[in-house]
N, CA, C and O atoms as a GROMACS GRO file, in nm:
protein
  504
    1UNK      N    1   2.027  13.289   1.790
    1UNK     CA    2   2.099  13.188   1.864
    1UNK      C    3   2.157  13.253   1.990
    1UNK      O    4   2.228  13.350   1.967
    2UNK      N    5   2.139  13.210   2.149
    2UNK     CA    6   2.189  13.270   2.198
    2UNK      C    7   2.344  13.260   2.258
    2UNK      O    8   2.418  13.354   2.288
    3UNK      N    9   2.368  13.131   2.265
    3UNK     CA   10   2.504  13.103   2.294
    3UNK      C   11   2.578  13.115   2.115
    3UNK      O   12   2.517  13.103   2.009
    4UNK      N   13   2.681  13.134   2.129
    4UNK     CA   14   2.801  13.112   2.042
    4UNK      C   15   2.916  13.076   2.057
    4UNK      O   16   2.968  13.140   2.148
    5UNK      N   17   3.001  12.982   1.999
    5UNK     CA   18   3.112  12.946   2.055
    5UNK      C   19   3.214  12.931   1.918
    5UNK      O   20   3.178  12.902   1.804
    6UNK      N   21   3.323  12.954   1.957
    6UNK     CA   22   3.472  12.892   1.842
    6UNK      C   23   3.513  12.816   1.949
    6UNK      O   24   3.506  12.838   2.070
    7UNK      N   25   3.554  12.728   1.888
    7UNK     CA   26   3.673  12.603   1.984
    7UNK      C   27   3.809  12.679   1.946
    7UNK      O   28   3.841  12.750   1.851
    8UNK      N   29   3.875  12.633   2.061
    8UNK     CA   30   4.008  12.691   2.059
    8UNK      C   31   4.115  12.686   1.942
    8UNK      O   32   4.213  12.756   1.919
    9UNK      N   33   4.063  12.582   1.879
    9UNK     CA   34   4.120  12.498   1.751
    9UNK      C   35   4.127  12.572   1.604
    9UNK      O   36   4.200  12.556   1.506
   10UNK      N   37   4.007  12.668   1.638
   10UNK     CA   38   3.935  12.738   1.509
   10UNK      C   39   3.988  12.872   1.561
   10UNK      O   40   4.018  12.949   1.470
   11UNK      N   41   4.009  12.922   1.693
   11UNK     CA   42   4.027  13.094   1.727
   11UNK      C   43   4.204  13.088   1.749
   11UNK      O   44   4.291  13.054   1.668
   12UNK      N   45   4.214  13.130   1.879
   12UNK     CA   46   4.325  13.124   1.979
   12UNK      C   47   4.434  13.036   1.931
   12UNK      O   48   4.548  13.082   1.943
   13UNK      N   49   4.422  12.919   1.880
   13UNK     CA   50   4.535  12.836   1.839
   13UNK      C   51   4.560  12.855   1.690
   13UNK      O   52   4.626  12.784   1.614
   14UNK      N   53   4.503  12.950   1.667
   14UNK     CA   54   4.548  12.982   1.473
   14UNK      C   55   4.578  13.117   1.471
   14UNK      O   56   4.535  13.213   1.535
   15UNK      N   57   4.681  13.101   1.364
   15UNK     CA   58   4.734  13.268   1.348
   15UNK      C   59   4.594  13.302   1.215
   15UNK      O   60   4.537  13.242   1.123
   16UNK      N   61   4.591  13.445   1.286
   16UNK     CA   62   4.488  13.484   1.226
   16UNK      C   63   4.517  13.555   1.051
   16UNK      O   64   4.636  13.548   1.021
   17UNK      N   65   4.449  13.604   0.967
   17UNK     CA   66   4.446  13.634   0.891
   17UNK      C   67   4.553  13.769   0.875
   17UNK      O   68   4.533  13.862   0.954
   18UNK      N   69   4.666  13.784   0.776
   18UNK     CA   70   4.741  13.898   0.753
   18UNK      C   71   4.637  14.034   0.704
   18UNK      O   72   4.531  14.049   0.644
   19UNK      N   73   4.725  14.109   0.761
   19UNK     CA   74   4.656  14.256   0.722
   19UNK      C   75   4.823  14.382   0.678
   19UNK      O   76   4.938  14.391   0.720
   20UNK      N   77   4.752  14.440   0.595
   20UNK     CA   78   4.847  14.523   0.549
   20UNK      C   79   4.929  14.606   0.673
   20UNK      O   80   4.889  14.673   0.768
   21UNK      N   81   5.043  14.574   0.630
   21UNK     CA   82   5.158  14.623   0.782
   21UNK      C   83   5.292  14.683   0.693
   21UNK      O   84   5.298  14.691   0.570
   22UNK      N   85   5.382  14.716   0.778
   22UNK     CA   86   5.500  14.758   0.702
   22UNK      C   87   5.635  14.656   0.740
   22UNK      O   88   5.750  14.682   0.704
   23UNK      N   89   5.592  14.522   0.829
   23UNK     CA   90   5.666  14.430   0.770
   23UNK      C   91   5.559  14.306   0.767
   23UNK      O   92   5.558  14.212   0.846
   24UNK      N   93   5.476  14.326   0.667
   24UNK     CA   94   5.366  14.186   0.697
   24UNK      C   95   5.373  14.091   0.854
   24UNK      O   96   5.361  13.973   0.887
   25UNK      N   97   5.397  14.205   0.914
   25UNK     CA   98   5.397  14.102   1.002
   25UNK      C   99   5.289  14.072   1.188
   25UNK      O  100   5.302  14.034   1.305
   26UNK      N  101   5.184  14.131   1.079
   26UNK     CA  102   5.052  14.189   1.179
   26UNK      C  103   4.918  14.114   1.136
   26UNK      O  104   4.876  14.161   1.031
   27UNK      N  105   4.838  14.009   1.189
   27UNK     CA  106   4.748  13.936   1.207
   27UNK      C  107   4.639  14.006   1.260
   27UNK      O  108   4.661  14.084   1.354
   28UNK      N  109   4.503  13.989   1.207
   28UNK     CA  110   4.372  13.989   1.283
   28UNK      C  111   4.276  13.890   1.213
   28UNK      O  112   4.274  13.844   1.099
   29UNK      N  113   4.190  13.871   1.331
   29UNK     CA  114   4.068  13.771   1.285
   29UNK      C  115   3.997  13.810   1.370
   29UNK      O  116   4.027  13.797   1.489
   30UNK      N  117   3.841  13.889   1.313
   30UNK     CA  118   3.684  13.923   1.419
   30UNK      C  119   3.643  13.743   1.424
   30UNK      O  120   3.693  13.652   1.357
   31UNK      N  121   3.549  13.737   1.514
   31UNK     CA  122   3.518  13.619   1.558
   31UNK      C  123   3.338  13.696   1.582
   31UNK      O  124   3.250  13.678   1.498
   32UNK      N  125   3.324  13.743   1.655
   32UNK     CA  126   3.193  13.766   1.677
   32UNK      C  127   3.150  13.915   1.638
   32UNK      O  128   3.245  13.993   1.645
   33UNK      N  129   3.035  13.972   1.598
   33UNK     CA  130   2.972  14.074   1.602
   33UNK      C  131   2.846  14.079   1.666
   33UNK      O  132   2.760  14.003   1.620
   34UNK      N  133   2.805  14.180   1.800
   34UNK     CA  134   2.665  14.208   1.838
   34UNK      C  135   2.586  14.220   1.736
   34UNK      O  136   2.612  14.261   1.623
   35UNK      N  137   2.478  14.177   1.783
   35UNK     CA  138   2.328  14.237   1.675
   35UNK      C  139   2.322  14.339   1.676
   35UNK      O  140   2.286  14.363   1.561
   36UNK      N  141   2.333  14.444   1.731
   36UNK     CA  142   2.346  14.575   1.801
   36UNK      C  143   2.297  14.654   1.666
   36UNK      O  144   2.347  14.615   1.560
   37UNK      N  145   2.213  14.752   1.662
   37UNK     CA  146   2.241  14.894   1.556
   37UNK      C  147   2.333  14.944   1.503
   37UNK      O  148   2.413  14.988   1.585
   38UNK      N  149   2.371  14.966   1.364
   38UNK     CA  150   2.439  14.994   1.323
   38UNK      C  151   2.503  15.114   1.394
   38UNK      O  152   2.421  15.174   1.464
   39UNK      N  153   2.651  15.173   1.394
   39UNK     CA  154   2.702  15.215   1.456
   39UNK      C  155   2.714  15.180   1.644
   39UNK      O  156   2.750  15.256   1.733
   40UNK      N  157   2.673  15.052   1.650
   40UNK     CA  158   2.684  14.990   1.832
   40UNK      C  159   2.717  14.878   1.820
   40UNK      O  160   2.729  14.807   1.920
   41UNK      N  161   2.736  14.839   1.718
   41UNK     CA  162   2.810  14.692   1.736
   41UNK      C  163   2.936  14.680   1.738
   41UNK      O  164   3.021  14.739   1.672
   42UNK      N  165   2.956  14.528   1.892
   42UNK     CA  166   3.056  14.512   1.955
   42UNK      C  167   3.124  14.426   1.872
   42UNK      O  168   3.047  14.359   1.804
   43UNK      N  169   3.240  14.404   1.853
   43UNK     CA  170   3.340  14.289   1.745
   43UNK      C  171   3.435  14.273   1.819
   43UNK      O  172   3.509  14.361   1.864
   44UNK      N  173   3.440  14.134   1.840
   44UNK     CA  174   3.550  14.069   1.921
   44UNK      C  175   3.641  13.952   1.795
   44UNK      O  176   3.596  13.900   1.693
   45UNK      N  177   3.770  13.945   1.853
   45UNK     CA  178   3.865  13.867   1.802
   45UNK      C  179   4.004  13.840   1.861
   45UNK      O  180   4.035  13.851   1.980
   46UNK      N  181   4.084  13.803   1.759
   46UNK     CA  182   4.263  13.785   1.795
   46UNK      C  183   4.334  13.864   1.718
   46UNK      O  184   4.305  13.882   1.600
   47UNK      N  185   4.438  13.920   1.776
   47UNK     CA  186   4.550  14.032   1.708
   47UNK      C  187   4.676  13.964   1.723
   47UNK      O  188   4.696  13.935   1.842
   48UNK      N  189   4.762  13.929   1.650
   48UNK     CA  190   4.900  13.922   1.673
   48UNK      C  191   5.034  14.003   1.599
   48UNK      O  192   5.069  14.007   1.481
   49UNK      N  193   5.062  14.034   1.660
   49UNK     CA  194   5.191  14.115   1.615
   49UNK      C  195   5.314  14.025   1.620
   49UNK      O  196   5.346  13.973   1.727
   50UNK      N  197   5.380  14.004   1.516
   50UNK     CA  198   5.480  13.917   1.524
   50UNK      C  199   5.630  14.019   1.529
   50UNK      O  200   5.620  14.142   1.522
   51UNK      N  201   5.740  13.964   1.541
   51UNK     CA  202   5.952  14.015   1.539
   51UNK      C  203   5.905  14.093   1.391
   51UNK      O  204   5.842  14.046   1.297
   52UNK      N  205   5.955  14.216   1.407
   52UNK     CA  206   5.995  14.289   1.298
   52UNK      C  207   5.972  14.413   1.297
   52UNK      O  208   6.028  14.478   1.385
   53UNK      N  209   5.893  14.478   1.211
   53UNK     CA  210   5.886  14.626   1.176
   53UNK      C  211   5.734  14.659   1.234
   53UNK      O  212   5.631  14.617   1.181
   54UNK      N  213   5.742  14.766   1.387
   54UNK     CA  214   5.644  14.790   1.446
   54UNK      C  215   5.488  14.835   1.356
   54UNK      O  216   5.465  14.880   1.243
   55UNK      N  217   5.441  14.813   1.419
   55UNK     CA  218   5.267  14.843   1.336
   55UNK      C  219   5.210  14.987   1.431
   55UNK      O  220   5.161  14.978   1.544
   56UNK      N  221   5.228  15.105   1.360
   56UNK     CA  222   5.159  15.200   1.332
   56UNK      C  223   5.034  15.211   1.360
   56UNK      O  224   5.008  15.233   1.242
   57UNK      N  225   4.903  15.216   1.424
   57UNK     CA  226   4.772  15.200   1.406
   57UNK      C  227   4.643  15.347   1.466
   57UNK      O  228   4.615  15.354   1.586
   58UNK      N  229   4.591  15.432   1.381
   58UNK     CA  230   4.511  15.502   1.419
   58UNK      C  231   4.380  15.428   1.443
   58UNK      O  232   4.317  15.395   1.342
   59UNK      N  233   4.329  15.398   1.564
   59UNK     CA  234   4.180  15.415   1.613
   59UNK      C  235   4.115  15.506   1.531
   59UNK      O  236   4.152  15.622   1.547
   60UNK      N  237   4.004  15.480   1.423
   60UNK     CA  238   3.912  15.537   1.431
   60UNK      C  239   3.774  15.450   1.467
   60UNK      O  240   3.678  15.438   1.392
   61UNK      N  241   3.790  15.383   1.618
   61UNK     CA  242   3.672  15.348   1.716
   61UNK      C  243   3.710  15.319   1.870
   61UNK      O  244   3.824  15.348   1.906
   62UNK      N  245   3.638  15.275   1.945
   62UNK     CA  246   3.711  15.252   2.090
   62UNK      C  247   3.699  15.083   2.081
   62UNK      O  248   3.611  15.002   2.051
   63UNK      N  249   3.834  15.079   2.122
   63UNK     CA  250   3.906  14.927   2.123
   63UNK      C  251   3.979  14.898   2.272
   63UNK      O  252   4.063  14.970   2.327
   64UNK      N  253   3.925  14.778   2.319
   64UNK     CA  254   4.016  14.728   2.427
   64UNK      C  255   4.088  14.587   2.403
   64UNK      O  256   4.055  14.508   2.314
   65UNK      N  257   4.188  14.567   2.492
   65UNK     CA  258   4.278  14.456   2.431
   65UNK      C  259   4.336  14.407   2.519
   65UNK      O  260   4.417  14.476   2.580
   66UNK      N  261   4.309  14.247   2.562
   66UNK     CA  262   4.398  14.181   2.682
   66UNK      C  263   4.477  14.094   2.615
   66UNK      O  264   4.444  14.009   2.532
   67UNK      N  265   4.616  14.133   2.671
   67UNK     CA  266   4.728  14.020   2.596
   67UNK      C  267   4.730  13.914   2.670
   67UNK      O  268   4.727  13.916   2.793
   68UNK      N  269   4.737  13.791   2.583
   68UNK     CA  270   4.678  13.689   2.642
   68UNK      C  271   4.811  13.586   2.626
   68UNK      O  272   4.834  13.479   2.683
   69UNK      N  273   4.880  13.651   2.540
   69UNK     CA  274   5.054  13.531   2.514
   69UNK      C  275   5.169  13.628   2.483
   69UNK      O  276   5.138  13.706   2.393
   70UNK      N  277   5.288  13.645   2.530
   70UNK     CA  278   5.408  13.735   2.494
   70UNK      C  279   5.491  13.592   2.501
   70UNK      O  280   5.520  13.513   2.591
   71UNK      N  281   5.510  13.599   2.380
   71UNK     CA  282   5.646  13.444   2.307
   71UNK      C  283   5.711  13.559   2.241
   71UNK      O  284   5.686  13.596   2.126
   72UNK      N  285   5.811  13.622   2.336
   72UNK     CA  286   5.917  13.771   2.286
   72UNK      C  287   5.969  13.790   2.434
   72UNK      O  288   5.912  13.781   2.542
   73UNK      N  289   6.118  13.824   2.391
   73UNK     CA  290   6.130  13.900   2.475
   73UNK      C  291   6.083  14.058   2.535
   73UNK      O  292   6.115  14.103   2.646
   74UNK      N  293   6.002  14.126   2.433
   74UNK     CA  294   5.919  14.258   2.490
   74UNK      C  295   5.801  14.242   2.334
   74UNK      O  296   5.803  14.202   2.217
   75UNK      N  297   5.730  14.293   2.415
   75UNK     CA  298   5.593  14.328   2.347
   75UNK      C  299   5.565  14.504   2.384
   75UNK      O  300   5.502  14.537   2.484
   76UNK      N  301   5.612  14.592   2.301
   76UNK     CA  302   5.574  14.745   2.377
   76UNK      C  303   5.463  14.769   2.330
   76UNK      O  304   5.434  14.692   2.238
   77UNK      N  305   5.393  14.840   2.354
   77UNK     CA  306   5.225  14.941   2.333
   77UNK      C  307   5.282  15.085   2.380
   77UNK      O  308   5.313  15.107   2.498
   78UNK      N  309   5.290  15.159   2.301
   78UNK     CA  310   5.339  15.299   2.311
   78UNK      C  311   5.221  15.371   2.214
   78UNK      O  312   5.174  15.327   2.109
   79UNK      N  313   5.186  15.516   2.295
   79UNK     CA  314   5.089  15.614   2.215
   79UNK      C  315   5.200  15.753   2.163
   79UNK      O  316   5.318  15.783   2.177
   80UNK      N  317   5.100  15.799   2.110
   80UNK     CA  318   5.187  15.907   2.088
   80UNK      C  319   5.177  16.044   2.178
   80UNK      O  320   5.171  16.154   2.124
   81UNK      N  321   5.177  16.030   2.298
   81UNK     CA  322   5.196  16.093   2.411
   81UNK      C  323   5.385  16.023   2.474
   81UNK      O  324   5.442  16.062   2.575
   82UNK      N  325   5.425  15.942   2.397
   82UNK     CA  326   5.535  15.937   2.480
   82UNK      C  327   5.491  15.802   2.609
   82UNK      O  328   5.570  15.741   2.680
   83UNK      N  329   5.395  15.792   2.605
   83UNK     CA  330   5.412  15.643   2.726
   83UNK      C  331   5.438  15.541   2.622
   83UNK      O  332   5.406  15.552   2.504
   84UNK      N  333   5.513  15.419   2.684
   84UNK     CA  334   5.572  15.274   2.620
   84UNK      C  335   5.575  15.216   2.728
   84UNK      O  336   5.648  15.243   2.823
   85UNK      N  337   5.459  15.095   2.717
   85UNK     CA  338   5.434  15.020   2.830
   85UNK      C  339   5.488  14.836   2.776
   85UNK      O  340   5.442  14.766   2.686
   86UNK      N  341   5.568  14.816   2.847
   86UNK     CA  342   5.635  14.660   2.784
   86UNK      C  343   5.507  14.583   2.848
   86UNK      O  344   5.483  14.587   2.969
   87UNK      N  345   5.440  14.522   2.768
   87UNK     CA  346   5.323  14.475   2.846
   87UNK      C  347   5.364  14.347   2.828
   87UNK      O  348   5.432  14.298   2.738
   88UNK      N  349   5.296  14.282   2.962
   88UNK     CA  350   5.281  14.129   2.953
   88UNK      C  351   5.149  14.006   2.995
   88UNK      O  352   5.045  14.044   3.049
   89UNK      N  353   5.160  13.937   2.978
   89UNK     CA  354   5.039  13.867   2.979
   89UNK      C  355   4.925  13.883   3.066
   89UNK      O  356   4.947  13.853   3.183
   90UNK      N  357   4.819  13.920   3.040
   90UNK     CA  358   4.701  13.944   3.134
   90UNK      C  359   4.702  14.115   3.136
   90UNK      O  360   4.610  14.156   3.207
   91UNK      N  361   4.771  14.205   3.086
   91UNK     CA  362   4.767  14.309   3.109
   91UNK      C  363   4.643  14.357   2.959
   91UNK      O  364   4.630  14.327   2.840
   92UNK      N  365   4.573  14.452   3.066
   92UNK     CA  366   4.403  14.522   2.974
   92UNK      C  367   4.447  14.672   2.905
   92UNK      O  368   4.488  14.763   2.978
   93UNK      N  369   4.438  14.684   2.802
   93UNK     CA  370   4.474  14.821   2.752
   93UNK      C  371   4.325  14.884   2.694
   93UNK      O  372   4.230  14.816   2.655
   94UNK      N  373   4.330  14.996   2.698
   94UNK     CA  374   4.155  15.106   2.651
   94UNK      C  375   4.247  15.142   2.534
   94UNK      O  376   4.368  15.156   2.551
   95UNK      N  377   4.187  15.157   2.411
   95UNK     CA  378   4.242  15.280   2.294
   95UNK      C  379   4.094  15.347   2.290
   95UNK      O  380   3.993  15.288   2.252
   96UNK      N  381   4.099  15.470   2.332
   96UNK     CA  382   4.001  15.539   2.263
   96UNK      C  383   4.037  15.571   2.130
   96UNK      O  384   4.149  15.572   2.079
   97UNK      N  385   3.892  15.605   2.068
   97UNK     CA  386   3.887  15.660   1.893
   97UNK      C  387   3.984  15.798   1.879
   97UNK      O  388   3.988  15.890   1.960
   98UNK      N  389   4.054  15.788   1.761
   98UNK     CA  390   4.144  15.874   1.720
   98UNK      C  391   4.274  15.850   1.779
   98UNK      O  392   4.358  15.904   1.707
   99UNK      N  393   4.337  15.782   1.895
   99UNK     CA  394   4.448  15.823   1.952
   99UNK      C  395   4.557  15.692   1.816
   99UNK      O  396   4.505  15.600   1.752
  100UNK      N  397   4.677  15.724   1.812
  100UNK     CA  398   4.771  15.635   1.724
  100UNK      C  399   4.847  15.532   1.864
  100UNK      O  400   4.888  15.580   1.970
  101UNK      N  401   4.849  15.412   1.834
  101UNK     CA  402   4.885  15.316   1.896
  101UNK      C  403   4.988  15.242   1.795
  101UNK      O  404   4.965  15.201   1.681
  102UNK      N  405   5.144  15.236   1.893
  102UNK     CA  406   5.229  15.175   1.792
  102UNK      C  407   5.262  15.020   1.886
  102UNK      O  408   5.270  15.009   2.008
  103UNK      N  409   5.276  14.913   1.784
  103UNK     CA  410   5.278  14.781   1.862
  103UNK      C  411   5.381  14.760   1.783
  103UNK      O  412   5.381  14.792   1.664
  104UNK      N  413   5.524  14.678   1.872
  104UNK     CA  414   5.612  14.639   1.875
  104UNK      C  415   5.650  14.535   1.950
  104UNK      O  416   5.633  14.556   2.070
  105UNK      N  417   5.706  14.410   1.918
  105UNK     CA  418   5.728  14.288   1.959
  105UNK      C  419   5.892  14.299   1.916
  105UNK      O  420   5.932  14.341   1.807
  106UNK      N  421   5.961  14.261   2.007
  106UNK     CA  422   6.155  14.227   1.997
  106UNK      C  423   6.161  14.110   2.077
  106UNK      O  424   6.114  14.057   2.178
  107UNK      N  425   6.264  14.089   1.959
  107UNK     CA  426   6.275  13.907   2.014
  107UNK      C  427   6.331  13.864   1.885
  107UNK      O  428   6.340  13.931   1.782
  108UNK      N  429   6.387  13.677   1.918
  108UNK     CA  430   6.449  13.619   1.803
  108UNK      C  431   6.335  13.619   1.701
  108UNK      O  432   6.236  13.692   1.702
  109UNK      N  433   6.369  13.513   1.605
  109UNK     CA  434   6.249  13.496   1.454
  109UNK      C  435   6.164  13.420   1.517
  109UNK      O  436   6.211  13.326   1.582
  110UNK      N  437   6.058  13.435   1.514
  110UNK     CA  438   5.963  13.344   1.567
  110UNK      C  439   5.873  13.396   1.702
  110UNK      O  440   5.785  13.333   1.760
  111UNK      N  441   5.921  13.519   1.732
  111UNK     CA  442   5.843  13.589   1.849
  111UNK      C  443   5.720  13.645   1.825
  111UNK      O  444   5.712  13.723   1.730
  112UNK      N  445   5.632  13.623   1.885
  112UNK     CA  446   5.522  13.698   1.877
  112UNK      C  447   5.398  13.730   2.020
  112UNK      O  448   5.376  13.661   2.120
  113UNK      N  449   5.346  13.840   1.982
  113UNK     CA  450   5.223  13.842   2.120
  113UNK      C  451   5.092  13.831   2.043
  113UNK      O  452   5.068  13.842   1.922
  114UNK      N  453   5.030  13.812   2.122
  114UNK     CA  454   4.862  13.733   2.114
  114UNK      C  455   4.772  13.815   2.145
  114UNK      O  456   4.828  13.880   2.233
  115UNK      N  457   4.663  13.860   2.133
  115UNK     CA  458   4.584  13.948   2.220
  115UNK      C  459   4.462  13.893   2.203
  115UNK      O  460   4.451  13.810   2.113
  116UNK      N  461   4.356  13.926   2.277
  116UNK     CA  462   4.191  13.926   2.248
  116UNK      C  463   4.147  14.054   2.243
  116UNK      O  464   4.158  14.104   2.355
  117UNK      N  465   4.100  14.134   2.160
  117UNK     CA  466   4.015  14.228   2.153
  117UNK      C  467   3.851  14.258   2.159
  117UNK      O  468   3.776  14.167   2.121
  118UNK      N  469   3.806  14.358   2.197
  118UNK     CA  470   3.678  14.381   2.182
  118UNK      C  471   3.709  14.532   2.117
  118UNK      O  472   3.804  14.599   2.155
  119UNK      N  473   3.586  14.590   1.983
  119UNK     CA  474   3.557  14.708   1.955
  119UNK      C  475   3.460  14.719   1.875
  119UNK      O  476   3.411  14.652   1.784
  120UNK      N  477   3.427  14.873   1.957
  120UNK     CA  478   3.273  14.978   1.915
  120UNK      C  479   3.309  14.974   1.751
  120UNK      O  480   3.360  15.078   1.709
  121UNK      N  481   3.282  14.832   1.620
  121UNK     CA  482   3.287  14.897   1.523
  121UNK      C  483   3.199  14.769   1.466
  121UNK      O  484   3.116  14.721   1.544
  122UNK      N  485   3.211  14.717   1.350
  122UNK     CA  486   3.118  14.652   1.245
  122UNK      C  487   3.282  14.561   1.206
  122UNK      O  488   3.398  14.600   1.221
  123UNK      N  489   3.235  14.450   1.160
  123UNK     CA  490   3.318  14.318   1.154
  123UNK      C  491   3.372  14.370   0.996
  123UNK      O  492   3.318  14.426   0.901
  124UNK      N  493   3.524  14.313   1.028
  124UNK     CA  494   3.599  14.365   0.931
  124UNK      C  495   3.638  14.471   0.908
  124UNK      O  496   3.676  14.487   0.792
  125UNK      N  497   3.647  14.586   1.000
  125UNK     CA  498   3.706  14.686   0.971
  125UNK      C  499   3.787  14.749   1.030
  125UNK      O  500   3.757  14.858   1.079
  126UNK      N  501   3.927  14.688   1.043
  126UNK     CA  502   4.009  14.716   1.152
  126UNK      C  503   4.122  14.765   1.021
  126UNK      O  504   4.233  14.808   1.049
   0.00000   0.00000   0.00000
């Protein structure tokens, strides 16, 4: 098939599926995978990080990520080099494989940021 599509209804406007966090409070959902050879397939989806206890995350693949909604007063992306970038909407981040990426959202109950991702890995394994 060469086109593919989700309506906004089914992607972007739904919180995506929970994933183990240290305050449950970290979402993903893949949406597409390339045909690509094993070890080259591209996987795209939605990430949300919701108010609470930051999410920890080692890359083991290369991941990029445009935040696409900050409903918070800060959304940080900090590595463990010491940069903490308060990012906001429309801003593109690279994680290469191996580096630790900590995501943090502050704000009242109910805050959260949005992202779209693309990554070098196989669906479902984030």
């Amino acid at each position: 098939m060469p086109l593919k599509h989700t309506p906004a209804t089914e992607g972007f406007l739904v919180k995506q599926a929970p994933i183990p966090s240290p305050g449950n409070n970290t979402f993903v959902g893949d949406f597409f995978t390339s045909d690509a050879p094993e070890g080259q397939q591209m996987t795209c989806g939605f990430y949300q990080q919701s108010v609470g206890e930051p999410l920890e995350y080692e890359y083991e693949y290369d991941e990029m990520k445009v935040v696409l909604a900050v409903k918070a007063d800060h959304f940080y992306v900090s590595d463990e080099a010491g940069q903490k970038i308060d990012a906001k909407e429309g801003d593109i981040f690279y994680f290469k494989k191996g580096v630790t990426i900590k995501f943090e959202v502050v704000g009242p109950e109910g805050s959260y940021a949005k992202n779209f991702f693309t990554a070098q890995r196989k669906p479902d394994s984030a």
